[in-house]
Steps between C-alpha positions, in 0.01 A plus 500: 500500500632850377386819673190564281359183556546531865329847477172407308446211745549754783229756340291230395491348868437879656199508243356234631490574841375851426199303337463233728512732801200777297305173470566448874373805599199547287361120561551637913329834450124574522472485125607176423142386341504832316892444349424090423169617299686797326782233412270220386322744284790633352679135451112381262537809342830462396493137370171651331693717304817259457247263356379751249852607417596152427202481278625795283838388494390159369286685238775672382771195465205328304453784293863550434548133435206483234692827321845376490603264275651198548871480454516132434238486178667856336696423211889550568706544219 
C-alpha cells in the first residue's frame, strides 16, 4: 500500500470516529428525542425529494430517447 492509500484510510477512520463519537454525545444529552425527530424528518424529506428527482431525471432520458434517433435504422453509406 503506497503512502496515499495509507493516508485516506487514516482520514477516513478519524472521520468516523468524529461522527460516531457526535452521535455518542447527542443520543446521551437531554435532547436526544429532539435530535432523532429532527433526523427522521430530515432523512423522509430527503428521500421525498430524491424520489422526485429521480422522477425528472427519468422524464428527461425518456424524452431524450424519443428525440434521438436510432443509430441502427439510419442509413449509412
Amino acid at each position: 500500500m503506497n503512502e496515499n492509500n495509507g493516508t485516506k484510510i487514516l482520514l477516513a477512520f478519524i472521520a468516523g470516529a468524529a461522527v460516531g463519537a457526535a452521535i455518542g454525545y447527542f443520543l446521551n444529552s437531554d435532547k436526544k428525542e429532539e435530535v432523532l425527530t429532527d433526523l427522521k424528518e430530515n432523512g423522509s424529506k430527503l428521500i421525498q425529494d430524491i424520489e422526485e428527482n429521480l422522477g425528472k431525471v427519468k422524464e428527461m432520458v425518456e424524452t431524450f430517447r424519443k428525440n434521438t434517433p436510432d443509430p441502427s435504422t439510419e442509413n449509412h453509406e
